[in-house]
C-alpha positions as CSV (number, residue, x, y, z in Angstrom):
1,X,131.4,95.3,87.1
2,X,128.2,95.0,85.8
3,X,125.0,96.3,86.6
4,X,121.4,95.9,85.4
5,X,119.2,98.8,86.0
6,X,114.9,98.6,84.8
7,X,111.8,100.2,84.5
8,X,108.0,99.5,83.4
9,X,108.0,100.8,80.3
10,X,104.5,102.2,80.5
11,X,105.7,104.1,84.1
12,X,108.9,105.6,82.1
13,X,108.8,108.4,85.2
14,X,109.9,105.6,87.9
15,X,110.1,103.4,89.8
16,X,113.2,101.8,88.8
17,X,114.7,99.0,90.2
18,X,118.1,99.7,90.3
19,X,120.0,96.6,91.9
20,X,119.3,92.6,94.0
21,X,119.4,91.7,97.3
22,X,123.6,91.5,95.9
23,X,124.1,95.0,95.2
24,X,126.8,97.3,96.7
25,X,125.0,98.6,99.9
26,X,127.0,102.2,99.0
27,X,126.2,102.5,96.0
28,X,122.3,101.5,96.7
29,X,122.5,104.8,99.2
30,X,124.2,106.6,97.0
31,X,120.8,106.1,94.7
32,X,118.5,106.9,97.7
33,X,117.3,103.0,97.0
34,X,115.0,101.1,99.1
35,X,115.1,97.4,99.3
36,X,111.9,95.2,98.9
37,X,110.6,92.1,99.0
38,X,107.2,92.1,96.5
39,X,105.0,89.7,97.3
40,X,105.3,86.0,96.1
41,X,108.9,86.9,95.2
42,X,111.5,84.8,96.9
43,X,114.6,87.6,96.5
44,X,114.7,91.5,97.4
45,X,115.4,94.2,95.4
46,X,116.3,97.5,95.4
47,X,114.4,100.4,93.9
48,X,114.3,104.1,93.6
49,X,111.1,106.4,92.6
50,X,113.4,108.3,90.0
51,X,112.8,108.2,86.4
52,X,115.9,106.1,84.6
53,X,117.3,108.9,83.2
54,X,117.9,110.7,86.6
55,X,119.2,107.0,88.0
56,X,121.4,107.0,84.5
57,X,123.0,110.2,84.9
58,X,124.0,109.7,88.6
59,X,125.5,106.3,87.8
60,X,127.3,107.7,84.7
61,X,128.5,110.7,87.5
62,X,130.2,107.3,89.4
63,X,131.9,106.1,86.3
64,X,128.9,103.7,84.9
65,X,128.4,103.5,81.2
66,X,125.3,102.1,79.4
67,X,126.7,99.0,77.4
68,X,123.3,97.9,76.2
69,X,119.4,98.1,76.3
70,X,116.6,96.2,75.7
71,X,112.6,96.0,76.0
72,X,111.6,92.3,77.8
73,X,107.9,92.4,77.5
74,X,106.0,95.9,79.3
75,X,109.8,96.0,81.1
76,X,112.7,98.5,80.0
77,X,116.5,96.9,80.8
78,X,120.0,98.6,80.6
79,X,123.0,96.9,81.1
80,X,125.8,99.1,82.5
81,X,129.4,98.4,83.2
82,X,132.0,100.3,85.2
83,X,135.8,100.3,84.3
């Protein structure tokens, strides 16, 4: 299973968007996430006003593992998988 977690880089301290309108509604709780719709988007997302590395360490505590990371544009991405 993989899951894409991001952040603004220049707002490093959160929020973070942790999942879609697709996600596992447990695990979204799990991560205190609230679902949105921002305007002019036509898809919901969930967030969380956590800095990544608190959202990191409690996915790691489920059995997540950071496979990857990137920077797309002002925009921080990790790609984590679960066994």
């Amino acid at each position: 299973i993989a899951h894409p977690l991001c952040c603004p880089s220049l707002q490093e301290v959160g929020p973070t968007m942790v999942g879609d309108e697709h996600s596992d509604p447990g695990l979204m709780s799990f991560l205190g996430a609230t679902k949105r719709n921002m305007l002019g988007n036509h898809f919901w997302e969930y967030y969380v006003n956590d800095a990544p590395r608190i959202v990191l360490n409690k996915l790691e505590s489920c059995g997540y593992r950071v496979v990857s990371m990137t920077g797309v544009g002002q925009t921080l991405v990790w790609c984590l998988h679960k066994e």
